[in-house]
N, CA, C and O atoms as a GROMACS GRO file, in nm:
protein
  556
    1UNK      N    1   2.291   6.725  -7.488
    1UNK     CA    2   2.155   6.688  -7.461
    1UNK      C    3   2.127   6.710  -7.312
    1UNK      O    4   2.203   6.675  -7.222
    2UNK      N    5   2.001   6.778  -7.295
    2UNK     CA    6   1.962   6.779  -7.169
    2UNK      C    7   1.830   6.714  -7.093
    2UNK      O    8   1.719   6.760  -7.119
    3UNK      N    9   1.842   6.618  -7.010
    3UNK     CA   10   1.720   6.576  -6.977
    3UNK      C   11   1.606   6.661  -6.938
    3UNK      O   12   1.637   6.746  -6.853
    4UNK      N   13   1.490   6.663  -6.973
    4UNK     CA   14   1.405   6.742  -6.923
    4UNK      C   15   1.276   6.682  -6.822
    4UNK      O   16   1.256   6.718  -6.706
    5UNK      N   17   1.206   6.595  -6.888
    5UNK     CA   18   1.186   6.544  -6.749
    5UNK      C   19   1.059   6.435  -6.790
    5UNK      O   20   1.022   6.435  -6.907
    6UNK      N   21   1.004   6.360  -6.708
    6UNK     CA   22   0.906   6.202  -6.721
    6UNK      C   23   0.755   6.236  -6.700
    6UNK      O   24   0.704   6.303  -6.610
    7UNK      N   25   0.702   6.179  -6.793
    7UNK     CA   26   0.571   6.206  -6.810
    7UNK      C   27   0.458   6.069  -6.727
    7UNK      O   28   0.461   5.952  -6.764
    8UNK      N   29   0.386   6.110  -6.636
    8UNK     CA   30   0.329   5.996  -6.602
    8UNK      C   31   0.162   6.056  -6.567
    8UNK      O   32   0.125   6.156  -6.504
    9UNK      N   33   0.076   5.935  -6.648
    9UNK     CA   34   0.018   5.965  -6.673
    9UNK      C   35  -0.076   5.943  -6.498
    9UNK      O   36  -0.058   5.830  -6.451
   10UNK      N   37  -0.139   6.008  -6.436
   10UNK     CA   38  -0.250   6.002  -6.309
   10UNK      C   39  -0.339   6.000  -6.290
   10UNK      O   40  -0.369   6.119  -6.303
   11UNK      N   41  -0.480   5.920  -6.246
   11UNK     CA   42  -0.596   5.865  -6.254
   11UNK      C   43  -0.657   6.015  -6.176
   11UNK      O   44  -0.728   6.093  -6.239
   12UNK      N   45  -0.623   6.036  -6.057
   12UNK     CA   46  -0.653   6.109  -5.965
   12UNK      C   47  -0.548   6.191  -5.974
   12UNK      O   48  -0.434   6.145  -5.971
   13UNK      N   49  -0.580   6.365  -5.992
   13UNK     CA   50  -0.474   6.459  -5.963
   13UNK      C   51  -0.433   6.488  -5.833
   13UNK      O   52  -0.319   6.508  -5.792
   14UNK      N   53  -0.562   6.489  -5.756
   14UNK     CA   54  -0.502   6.564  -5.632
   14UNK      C   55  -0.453   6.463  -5.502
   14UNK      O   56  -0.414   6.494  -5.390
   15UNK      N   57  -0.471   6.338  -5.561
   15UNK     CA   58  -0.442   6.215  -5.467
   15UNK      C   59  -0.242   6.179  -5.499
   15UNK      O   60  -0.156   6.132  -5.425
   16UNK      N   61  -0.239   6.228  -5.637
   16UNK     CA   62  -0.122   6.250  -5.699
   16UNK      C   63  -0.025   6.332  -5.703
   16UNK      O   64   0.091   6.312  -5.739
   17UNK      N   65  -0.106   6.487  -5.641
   17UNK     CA   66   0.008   6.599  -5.608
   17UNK      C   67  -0.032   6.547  -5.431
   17UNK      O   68   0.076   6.552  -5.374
   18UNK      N   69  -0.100   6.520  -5.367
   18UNK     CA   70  -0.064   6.574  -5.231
   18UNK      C   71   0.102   6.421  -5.220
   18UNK      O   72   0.207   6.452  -5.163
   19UNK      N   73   0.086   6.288  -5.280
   19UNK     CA   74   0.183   6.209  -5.291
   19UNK      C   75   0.309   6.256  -5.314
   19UNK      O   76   0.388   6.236  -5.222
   20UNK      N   77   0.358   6.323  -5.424
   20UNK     CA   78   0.444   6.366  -5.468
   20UNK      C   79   0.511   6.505  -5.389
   20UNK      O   80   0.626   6.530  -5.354
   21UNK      N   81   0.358   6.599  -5.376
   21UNK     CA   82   0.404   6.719  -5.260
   21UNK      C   83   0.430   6.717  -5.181
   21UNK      O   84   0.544   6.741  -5.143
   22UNK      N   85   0.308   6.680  -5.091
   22UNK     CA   86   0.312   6.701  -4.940
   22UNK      C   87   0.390   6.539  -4.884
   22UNK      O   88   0.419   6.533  -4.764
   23UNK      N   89   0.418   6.428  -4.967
   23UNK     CA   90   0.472   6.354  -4.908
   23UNK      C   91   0.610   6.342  -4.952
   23UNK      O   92   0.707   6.319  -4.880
   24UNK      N   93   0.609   6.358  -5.074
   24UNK     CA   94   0.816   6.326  -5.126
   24UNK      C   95   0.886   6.486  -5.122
   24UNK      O   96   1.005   6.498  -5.154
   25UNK      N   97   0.823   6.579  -5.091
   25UNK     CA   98   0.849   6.723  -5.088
   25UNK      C   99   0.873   6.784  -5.246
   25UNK      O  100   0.930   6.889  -5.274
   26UNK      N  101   0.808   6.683  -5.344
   26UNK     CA  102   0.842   6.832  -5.453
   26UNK      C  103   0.773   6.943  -5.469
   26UNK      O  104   0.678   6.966  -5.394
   27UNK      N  105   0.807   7.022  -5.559
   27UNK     CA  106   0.743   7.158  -5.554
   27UNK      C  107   0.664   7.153  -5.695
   27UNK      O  108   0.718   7.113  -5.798
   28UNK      N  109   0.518   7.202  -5.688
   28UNK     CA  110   0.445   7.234  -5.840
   28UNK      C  111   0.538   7.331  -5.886
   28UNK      O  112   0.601   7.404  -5.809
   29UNK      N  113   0.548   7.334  -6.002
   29UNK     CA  114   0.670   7.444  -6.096
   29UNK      C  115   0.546   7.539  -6.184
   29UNK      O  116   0.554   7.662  -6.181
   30UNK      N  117   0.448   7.480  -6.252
   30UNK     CA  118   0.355   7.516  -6.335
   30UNK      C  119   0.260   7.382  -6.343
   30UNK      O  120   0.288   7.262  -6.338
   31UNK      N  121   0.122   7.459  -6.358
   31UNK     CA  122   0.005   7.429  -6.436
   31UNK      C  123  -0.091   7.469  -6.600
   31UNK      O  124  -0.116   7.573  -6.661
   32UNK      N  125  -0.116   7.350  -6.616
   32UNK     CA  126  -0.217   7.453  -6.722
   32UNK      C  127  -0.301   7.331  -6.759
   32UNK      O  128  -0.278   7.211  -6.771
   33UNK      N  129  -0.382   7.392  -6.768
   33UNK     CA  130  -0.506   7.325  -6.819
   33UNK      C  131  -0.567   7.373  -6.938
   33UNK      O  132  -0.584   7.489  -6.975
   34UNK      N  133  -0.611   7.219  -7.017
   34UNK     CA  134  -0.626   7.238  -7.150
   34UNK      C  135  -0.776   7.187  -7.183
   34UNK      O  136  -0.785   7.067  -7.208
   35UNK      N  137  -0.880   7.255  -7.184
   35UNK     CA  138  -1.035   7.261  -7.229
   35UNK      C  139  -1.075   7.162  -7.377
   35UNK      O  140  -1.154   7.069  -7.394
   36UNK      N  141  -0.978   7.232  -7.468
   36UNK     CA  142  -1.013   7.162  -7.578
   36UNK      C  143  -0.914   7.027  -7.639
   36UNK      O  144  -0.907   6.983  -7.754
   37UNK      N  145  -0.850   6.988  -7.528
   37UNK     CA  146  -0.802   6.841  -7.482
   37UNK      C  147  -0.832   6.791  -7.372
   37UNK      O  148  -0.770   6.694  -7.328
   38UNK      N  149  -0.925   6.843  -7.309
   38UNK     CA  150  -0.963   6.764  -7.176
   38UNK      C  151  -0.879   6.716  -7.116
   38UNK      O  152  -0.900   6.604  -7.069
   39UNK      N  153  -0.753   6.780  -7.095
   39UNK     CA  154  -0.643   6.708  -6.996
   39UNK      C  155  -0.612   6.801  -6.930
   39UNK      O  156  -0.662   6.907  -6.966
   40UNK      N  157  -0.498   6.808  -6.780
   40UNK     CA  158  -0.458   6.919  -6.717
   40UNK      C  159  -0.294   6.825  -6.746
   40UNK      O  160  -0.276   6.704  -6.753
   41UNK      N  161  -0.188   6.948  -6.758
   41UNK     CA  162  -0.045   6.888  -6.707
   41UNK      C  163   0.004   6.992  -6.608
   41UNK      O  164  -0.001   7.112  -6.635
   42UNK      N  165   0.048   6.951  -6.505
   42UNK     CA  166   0.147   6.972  -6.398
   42UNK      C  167   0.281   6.899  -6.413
   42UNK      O  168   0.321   6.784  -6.431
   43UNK      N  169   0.342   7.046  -6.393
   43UNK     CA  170   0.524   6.990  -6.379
   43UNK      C  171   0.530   7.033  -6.218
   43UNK      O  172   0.472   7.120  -6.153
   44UNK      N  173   0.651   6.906  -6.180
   44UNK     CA  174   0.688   6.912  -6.054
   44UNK      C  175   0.840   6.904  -6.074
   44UNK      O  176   0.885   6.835  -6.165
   45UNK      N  177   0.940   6.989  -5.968
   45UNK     CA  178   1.071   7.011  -5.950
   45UNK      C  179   1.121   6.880  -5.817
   45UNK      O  180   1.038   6.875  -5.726
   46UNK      N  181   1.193   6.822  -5.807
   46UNK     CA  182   1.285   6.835  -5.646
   46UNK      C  183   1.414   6.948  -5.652
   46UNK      O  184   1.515   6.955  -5.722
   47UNK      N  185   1.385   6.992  -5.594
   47UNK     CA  186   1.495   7.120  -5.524
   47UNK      C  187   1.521   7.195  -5.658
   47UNK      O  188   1.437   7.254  -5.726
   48UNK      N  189   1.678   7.179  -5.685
   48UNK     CA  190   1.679   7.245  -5.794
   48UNK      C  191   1.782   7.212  -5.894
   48UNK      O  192   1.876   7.274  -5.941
   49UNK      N  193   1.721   7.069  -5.914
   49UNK     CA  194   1.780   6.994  -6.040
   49UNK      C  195   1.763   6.980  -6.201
   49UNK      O  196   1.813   6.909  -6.289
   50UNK      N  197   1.641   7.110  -6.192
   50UNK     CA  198   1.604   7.120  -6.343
   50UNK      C  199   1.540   7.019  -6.414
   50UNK      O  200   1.472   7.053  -6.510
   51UNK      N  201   1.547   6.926  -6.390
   51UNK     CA  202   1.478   6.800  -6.443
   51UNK      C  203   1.292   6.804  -6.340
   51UNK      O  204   1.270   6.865  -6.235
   52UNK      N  205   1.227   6.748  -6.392
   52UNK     CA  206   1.099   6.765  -6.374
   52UNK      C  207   0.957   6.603  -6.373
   52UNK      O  208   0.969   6.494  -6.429
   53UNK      N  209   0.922   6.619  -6.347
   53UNK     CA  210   0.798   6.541  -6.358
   53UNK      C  211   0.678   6.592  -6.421
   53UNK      O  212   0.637   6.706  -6.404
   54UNK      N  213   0.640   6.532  -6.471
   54UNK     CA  214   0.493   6.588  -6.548
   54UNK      C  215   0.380   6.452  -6.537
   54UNK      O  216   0.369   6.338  -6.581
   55UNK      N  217   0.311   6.539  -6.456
   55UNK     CA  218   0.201   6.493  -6.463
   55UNK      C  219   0.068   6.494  -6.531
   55UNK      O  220  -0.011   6.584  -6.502
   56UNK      N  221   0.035   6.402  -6.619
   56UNK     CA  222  -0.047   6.465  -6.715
   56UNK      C  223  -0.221   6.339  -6.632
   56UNK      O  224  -0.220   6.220  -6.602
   57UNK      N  225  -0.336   6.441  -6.624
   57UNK     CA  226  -0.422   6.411  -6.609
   57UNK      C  227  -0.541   6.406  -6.684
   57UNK      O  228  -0.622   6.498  -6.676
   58UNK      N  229  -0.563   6.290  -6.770
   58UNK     CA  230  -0.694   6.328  -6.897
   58UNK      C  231  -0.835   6.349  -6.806
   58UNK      O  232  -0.861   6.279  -6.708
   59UNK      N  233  -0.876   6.400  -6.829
   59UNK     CA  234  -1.052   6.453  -6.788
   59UNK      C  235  -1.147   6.361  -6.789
   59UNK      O  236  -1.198   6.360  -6.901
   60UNK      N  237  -1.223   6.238  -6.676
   60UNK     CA  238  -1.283   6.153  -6.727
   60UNK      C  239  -1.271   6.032  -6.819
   60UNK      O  240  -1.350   5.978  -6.897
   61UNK      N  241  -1.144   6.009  -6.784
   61UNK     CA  242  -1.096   5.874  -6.869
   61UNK      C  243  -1.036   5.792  -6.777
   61UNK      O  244  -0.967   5.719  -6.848
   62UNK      N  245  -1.015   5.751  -6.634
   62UNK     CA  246  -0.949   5.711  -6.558
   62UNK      C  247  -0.913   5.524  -6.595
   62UNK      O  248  -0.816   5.448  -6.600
   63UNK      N  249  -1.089   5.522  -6.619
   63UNK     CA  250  -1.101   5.380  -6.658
   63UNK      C  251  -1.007   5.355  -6.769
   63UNK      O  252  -0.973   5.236  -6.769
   64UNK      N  253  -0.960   5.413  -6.848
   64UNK     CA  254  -0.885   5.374  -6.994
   64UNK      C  255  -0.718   5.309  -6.916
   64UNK      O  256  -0.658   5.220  -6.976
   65UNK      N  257  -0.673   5.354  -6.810
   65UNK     CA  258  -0.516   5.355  -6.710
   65UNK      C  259  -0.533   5.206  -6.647
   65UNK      O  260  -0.631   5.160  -6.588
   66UNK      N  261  -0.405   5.144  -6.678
   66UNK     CA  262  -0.406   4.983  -6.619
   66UNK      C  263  -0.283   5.025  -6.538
   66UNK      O  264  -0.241   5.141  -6.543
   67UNK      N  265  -0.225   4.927  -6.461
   67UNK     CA  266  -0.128   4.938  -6.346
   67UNK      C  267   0.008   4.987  -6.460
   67UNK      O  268   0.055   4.939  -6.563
   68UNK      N  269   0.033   5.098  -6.385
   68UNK     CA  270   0.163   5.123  -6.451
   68UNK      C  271   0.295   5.056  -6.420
   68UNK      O  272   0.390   5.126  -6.385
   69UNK      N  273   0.306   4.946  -6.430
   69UNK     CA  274   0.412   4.891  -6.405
   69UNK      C  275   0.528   4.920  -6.524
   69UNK      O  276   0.646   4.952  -6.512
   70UNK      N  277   0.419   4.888  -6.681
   70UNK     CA  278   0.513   4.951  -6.802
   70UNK      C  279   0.620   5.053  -6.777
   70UNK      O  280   0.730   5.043  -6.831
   71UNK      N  281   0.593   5.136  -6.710
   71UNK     CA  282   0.669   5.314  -6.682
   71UNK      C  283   0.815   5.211  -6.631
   71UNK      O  284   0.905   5.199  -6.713
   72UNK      N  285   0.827   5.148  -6.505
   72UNK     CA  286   0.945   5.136  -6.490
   72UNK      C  287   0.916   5.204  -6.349
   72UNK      O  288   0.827   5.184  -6.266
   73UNK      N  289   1.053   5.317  -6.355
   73UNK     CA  290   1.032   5.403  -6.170
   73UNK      C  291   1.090   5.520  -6.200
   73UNK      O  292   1.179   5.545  -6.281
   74UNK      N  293   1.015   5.612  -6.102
   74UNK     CA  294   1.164   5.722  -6.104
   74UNK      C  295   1.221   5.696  -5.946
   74UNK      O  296   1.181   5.623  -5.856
   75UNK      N  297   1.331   5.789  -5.957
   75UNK     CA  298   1.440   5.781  -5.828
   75UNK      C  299   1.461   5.900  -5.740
   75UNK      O  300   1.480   6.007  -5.797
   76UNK      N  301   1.461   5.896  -5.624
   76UNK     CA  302   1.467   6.013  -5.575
   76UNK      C  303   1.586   5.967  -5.432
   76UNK      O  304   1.586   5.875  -5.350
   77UNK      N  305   1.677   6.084  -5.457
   77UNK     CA  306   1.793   6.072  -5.350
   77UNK      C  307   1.690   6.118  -5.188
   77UNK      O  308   1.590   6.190  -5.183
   78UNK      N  309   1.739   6.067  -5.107
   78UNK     CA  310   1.641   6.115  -4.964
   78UNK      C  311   1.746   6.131  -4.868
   78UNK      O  312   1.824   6.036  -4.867
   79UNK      N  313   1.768   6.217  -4.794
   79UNK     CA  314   1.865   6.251  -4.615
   79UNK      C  315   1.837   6.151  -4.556
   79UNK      O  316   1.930   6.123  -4.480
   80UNK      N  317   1.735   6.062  -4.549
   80UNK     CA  318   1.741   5.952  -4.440
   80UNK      C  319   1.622   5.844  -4.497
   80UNK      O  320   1.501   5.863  -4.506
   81UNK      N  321   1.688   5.746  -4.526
   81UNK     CA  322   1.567   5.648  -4.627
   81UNK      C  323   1.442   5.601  -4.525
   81UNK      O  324   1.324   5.583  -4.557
   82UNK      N  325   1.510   5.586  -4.382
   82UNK     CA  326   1.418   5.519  -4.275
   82UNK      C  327   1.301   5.604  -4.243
   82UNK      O  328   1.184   5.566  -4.243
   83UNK      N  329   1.354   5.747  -4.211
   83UNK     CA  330   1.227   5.813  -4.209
   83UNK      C  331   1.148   5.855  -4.295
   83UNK      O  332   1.034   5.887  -4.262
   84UNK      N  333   1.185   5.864  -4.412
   84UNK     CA  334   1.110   5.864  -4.560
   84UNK      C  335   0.981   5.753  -4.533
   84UNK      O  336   0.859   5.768  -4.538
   85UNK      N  337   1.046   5.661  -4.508
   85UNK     CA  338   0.983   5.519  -4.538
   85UNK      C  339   0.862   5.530  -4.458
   85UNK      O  340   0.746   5.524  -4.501
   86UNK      N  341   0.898   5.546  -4.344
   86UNK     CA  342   0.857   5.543  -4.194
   86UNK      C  343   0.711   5.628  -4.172
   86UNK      O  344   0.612   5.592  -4.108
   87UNK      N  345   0.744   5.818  -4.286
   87UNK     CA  346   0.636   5.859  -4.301
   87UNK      C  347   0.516   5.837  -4.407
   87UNK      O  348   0.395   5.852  -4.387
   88UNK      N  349   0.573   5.801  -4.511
   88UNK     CA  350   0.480   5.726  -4.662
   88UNK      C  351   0.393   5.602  -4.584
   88UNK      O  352   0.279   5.569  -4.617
   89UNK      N  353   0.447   5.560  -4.507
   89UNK     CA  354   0.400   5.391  -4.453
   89UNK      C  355   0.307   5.493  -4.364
   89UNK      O  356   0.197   5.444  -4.388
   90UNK      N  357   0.276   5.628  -4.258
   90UNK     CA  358   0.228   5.648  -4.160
   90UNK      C  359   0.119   5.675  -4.265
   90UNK      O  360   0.019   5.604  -4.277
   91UNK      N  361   0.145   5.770  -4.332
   91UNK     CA  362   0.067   5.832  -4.402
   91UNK      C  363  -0.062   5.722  -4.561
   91UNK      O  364  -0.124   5.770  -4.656
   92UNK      N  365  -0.052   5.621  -4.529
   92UNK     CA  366  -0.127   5.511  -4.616
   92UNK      C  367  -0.040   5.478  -4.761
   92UNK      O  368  -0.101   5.426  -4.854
   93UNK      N  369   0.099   5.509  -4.774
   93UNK     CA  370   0.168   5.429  -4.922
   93UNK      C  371   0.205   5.308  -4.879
   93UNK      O  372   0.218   5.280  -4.760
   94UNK      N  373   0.223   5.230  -4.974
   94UNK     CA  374   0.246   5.118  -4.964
   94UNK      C  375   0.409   5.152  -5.005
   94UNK      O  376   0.456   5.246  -5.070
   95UNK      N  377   0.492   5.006  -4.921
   95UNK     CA  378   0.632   5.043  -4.917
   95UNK      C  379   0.667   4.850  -4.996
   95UNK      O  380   0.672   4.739  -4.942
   96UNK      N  381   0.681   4.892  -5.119
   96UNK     CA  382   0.717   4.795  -5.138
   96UNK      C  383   0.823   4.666  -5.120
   96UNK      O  384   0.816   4.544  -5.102
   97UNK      N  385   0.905   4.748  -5.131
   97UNK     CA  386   1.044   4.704  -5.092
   97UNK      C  387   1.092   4.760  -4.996
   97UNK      O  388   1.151   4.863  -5.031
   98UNK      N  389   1.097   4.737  -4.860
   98UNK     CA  390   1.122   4.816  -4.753
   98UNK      C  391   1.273   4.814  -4.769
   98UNK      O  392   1.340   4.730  -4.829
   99UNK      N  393   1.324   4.948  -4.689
   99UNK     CA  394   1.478   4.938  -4.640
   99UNK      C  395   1.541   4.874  -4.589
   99UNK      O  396   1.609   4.934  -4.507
  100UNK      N  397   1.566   4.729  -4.594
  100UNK     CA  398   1.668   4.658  -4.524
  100UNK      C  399   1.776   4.677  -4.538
  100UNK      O  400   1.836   4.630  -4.442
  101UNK      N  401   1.863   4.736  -4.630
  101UNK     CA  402   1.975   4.770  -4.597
  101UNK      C  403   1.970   4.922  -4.604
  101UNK      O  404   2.006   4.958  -4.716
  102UNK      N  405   1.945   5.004  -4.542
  102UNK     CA  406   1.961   5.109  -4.530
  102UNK      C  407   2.000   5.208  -4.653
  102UNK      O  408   2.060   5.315  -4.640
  103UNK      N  409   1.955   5.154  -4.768
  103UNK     CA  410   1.994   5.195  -4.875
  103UNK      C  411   1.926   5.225  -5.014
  103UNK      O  412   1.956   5.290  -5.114
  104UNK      N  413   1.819   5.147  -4.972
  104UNK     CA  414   1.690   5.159  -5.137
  104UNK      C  415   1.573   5.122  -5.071
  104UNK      O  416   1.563   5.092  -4.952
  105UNK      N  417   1.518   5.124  -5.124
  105UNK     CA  418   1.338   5.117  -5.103
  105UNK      C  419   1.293   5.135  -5.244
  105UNK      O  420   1.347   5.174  -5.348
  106UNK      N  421   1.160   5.088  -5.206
  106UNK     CA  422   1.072   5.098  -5.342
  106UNK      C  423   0.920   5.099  -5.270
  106UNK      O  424   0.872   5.013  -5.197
  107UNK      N  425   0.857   5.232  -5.319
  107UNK     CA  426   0.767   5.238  -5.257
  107UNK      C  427   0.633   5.279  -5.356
  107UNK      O  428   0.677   5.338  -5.455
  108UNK      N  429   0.494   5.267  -5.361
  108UNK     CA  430   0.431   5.314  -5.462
  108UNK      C  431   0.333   5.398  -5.431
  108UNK      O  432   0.261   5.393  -5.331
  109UNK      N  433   0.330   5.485  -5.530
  109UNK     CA  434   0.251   5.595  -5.533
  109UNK      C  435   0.098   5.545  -5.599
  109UNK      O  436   0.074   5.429  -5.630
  110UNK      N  437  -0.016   5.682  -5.617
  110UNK     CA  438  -0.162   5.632  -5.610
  110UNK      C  439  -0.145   5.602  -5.768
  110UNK      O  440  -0.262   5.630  -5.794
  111UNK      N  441  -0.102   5.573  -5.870
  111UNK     CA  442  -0.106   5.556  -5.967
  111UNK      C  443  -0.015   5.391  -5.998
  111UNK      O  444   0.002   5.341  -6.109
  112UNK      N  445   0.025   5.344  -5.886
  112UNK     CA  446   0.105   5.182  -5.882
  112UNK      C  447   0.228   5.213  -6.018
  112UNK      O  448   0.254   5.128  -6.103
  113UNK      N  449   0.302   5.367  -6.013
  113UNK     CA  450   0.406   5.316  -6.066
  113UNK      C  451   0.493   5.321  -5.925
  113UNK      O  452   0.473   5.401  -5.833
  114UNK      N  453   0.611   5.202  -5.928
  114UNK     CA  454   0.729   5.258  -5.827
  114UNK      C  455   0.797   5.399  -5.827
  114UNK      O  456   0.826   5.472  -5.922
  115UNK      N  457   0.812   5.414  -5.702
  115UNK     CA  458   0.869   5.497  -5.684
  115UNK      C  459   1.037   5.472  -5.611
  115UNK      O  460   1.022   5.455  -5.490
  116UNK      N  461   1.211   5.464  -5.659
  116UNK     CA  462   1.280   5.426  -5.585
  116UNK      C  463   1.356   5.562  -5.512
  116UNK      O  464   1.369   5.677  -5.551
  117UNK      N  465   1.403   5.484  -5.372
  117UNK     CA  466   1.422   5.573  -5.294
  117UNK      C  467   1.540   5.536  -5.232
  117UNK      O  468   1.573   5.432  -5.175
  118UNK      N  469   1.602   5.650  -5.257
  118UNK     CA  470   1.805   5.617  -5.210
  118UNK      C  471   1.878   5.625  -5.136
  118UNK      O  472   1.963   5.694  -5.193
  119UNK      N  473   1.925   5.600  -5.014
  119UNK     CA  474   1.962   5.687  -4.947
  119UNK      C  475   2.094   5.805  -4.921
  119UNK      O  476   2.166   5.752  -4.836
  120UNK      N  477   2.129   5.886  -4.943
  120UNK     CA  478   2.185   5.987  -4.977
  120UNK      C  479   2.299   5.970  -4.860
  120UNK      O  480   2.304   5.967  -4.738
  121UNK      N  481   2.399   5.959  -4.990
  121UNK     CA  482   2.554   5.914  -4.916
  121UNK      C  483   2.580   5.796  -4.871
  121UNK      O  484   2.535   5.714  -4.951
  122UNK      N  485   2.641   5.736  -4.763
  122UNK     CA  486   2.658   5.640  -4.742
  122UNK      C  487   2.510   5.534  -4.667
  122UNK      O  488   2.408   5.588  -4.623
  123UNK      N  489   2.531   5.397  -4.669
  123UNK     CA  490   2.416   5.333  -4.652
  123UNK      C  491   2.371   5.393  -4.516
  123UNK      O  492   2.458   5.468  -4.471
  124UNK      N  493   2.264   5.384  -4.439
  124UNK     CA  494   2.276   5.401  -4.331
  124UNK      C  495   2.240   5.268  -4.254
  124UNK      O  496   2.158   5.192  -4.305
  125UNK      N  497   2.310   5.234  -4.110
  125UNK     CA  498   2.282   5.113  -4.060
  125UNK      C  499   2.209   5.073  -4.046
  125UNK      O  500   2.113   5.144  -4.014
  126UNK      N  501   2.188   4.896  -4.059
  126UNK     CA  502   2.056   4.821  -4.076
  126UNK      C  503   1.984   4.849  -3.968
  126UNK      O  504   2.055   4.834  -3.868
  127UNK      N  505   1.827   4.900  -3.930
  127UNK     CA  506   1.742   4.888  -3.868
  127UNK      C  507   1.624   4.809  -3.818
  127UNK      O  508   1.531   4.838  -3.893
  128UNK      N  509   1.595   4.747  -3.753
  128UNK     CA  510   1.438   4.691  -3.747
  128UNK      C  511   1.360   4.813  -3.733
  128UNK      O  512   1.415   4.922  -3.718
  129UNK      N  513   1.236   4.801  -3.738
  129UNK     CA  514   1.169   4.621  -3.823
  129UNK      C  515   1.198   4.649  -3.932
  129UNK      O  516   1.107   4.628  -4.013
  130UNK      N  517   1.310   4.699  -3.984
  130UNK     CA  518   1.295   4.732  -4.129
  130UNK      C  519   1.362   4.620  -4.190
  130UNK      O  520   1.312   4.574  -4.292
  131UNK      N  521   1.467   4.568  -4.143
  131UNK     CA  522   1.546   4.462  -4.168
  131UNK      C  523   1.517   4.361  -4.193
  131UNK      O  524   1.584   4.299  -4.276
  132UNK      N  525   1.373   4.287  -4.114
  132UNK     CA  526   1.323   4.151  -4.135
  132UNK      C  527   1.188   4.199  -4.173
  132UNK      O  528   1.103   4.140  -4.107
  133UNK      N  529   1.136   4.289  -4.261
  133UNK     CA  530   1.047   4.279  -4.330
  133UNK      C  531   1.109   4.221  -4.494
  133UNK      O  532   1.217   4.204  -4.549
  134UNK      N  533   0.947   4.203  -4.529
  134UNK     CA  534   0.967   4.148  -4.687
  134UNK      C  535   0.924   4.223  -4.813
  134UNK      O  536   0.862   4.329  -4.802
  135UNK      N  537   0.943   4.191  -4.889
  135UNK     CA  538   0.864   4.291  -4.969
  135UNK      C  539   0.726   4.250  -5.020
  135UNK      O  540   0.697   4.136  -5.056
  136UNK      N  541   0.648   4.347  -5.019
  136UNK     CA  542   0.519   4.363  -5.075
  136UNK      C  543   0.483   4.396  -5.202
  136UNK      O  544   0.467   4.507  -5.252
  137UNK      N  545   0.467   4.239  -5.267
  137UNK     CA  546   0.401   4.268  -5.440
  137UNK      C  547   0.526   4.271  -5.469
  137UNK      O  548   0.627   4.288  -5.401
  138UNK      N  549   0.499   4.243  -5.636
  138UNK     CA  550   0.620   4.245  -5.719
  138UNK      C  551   0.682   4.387  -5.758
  138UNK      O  552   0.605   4.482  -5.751
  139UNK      N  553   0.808   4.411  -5.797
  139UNK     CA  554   0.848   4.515  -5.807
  139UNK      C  555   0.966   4.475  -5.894
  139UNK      O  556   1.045   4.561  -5.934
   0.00000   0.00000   0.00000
């Protein structure tokens, strides 16, 4: 069996790829848009793990989408959790669970599912202010 990849559904597309693109670095893989379903889906890659994201956007239904907390999270390994954090927080995401130990985060994207964030290899040392922050909202 091979995983292929998580479907989440997005109120706003392009508030949703520049999140995922221009801020967690994945790459669009494909589009298509579907007229006589009024939806668009976008798949997104990180690097080149074969596994995927799909983003599916219905046409004028935004109102029907409650907080996705149901979904759960996906996970993404990061080179350095602090500056991850550091730019999502510059850039207006909310960081839910900040990095205090140099090692996870939980941060959310424009659709309020979590997003967790790892840090790749060993922890890296505790930092302020990251250390004596708290977390924001339940997670």
């Amino acid at each position: 069996m091979k995983f292929l990849h998580s479907m989440i559904r997005v109120k706003n597309l392009e508030a949703s790829l520049n999140f995922y693109c221009n801020l967690l670095g994945l790459t669009e893989v494909s589009r298509k848009d579907v007229p006589q379903g009024e939806f668009t889906l976008v798949f997104l890659r990180a690097d080149d793990t074969g596994s995927e994201i799909e983003l599916t956007h219905n046409w004028g239904s935004e109102e029907v989408y409650t907080k996705g907390r149901n979904f759960g999270h996906l996970a993404f390994e990061v080179e350095n959790i602090y500056e991850t954090c550091q730019n999502l927080a510059d850039n207006g995401v909310d960081i839910l669970r900040p990095p205090r130990d140099g090692h996870m985060a939980f941060v959310c994207c424009p659709d309020n599912i979590s997003i967790e964030l790892l840090q790749k290899g060993e922890s890296l040392g505790i930092q302020e202010p990251w250390a004596s922050m708290t977390n924001k909202g339940s997670w």
